[in-house]
C-alpha positions in Angstrom: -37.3 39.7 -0.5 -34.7 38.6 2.4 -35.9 39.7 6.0 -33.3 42.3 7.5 -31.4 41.6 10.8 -30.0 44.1 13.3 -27.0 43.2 15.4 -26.5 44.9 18.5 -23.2 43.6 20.6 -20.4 45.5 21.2 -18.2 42.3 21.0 -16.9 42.2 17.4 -16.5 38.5 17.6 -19.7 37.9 18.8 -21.3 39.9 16.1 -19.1 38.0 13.0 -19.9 35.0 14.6 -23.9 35.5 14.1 -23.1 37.0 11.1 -22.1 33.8 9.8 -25.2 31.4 10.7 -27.7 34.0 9.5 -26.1 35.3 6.1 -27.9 32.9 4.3 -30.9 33.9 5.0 -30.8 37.8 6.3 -28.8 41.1 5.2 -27.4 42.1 7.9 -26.3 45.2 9.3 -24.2 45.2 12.5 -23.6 48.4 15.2 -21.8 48.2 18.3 -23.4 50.6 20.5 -27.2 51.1 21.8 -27.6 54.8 20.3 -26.4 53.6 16.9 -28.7 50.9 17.6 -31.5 53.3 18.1 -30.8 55.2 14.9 -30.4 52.5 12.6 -33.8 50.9 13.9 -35.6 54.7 13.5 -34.1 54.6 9.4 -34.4 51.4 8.3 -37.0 48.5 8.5 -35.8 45.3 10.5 -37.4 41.7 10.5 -35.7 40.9 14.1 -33.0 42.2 16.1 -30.4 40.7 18.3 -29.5 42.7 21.0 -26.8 42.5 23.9 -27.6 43.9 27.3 -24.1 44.7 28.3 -23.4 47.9 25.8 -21.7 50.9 26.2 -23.7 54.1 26.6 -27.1 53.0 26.7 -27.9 49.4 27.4 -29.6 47.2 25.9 -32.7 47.1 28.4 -33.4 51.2 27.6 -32.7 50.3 24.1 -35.8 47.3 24.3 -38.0 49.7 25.8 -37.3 52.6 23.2 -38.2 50.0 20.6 -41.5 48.6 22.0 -42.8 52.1 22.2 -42.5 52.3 18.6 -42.9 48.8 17.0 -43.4 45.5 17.6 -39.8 43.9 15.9 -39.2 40.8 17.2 -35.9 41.1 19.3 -33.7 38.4 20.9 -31.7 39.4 23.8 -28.4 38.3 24.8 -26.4 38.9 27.6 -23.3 37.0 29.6 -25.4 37.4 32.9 -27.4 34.3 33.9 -29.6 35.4 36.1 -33.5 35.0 36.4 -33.6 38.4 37.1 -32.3 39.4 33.7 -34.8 37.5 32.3 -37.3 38.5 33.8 -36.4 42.3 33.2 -35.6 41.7 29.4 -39.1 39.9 29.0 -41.4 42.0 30.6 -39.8 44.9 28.6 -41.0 42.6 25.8 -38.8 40.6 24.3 -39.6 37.7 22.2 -36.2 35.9 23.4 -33.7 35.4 25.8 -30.0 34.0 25.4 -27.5 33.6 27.5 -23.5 33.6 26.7 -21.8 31.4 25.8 -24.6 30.3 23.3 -24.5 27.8 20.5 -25.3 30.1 17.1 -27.0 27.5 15.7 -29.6 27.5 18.4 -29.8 31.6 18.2 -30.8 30.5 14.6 -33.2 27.7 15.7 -34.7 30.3 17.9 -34.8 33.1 15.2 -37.0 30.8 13.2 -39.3 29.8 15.7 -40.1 33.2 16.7 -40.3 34.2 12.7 -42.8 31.3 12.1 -44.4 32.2 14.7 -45.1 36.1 13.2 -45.9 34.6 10.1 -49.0 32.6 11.2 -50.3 36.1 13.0 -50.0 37.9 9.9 -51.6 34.8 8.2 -55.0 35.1 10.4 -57.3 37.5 8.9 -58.0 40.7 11.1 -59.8 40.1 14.4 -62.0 42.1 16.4 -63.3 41.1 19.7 -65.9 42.7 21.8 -67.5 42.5 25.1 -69.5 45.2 27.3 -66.9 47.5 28.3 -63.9 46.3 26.4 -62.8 46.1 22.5 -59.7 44.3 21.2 -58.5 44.7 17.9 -55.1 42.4 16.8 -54.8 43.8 13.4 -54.0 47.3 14.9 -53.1 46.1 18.1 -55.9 48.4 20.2 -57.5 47.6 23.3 -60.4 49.9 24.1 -61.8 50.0 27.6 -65.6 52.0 28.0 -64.3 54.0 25.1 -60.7 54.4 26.1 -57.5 53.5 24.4 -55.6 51.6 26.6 -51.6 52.3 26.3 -50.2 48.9 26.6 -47.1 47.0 25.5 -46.4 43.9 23.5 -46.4 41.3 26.2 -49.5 43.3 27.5 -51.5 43.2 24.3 -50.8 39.3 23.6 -51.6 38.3 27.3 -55.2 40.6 26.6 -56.0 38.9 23.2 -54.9 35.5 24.4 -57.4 35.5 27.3 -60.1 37.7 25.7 -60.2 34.4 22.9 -60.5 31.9 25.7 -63.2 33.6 28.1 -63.7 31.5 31.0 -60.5 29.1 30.8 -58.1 29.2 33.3 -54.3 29.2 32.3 -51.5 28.2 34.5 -48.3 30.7 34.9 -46.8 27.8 32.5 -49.1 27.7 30.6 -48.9 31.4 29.9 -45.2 31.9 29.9 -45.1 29.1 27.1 -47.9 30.6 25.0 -47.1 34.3 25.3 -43.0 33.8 24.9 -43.5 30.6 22.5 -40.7 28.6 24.8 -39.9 26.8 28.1 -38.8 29.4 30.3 -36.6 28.3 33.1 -37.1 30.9 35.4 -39.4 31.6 37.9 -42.9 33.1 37.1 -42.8 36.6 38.3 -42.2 37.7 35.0 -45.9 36.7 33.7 -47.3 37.9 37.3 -45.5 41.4 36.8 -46.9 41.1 33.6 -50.8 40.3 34.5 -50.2 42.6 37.2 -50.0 45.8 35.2 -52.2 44.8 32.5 -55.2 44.1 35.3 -54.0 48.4 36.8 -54.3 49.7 33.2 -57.7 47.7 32.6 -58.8 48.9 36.3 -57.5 52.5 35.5 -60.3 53.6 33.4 -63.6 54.9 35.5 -66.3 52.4 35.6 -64.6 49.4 34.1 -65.4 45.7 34.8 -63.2 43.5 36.5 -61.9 40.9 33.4 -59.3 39.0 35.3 -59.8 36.2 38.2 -56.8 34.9 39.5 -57.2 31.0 40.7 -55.7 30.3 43.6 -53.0 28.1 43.4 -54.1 27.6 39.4 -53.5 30.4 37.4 -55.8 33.1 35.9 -59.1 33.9 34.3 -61.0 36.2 31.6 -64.2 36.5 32.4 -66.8 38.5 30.4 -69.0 40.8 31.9 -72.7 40.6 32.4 -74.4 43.0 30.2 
């Protein structure tokens, strides 16, 4: 069966010109505005989405965050801004991607099939469950579970949680966690994973009682560390 893409640009150009790198390997449906965008995600199923920033009525950043409540879709962003701050914002919100126009389409498709292979070799692992005292992670149904309570978290949350939860004691670098969590070299600055960290740690602190997982190294990076029992 052929995966499903989602254009979302209100540039009619921009959308043909996708159009005609991906046709060979998605059928594609095209809408030029963030509600229709909404709509068409809420009736059909998509395999990845390409969505602009700059549309009219609601942007593309409300439109991200309306999605991650809802499903995990893998969504590349695009947008003629350059700034790190756009980045940042469209990442955090949880975005696999990030491109900025001008962009060459055939490395939108390059990118497209990274972040694709990358799915595939999740939903290749067989269903996971780790536990500690006071926290339970689940990646097949994307739960974390602290003293007994659900945690609400997003995307970006859950992968930073089950990434460090597998490596219990290692320290990762901001790199080193920008490159693992968003699968590429991002040029920016690393507030986006330190927002990130920073609201997963308030949601893990949030519930009565709970341990303290994360350790930030000074001037390294951060660490999981599993409770004493």
């Amino acid at each position: 069966m052929r995966r499903k893409l989602l254009i979302v640009d209100d540039e009619q150009h921009i959308c043909e010109l996708i159009k005609a790198y991906f046709k060979d390997e998605y059928d594609i449906t095209i809408v030029y505005d963030g509600q229709a965008a909404l709509a068409e995600f809420r009736h059909n199923t998509y395999d990845l989405i390409i969505l602009d920033i700059m549309l009219p009525g609601q942007n593309g950043w409300d439109v991200c965050r309306a999605i991650r409540k809802e499903k995990d879709t893998p969504i590349i962003m695009l947008t003629a801004k350059g700034e790190d701050i756009d980045k940042i914002i469209g990442l955090e919100l949880g975005a696999d991607d990030y491109v900025t126009k001008p962009f060459n389409p055939r490395e939108l498709l390059a990118r497209a099939k990274a972040i694709m292979r990358r799915r595939q070799v999740v939903r290749e692992e067989n269903p996971q469950v780790i536990e500690y005292p006071g926290i339970m992670v689940n990646n097949f149904t994307r739960l974390a579970r602290i003293n007994g309570q659900d945690l609400d978290l997003t995307v970006k949350e859950f992968d930073l949680l089950w990434l460090m939860v597998n490596n219990p004691g290692l320290v990762f670098s901001r790199e080193q966690l920008i490159q693992k969590i968003w699968g590429y070299d991002f040029l920016g600055d690393s507030r986006a994973i330190d927002s990130t960290v920073k609201r997963l740690r308030r949601k893990l602190e949030s519930v009565a009682g709970a341990p303290y997982f994360i350790h930030t190294v000074w001037g390294v990076g951060y660490r999981f560390e599993v409770p004493k029992s």
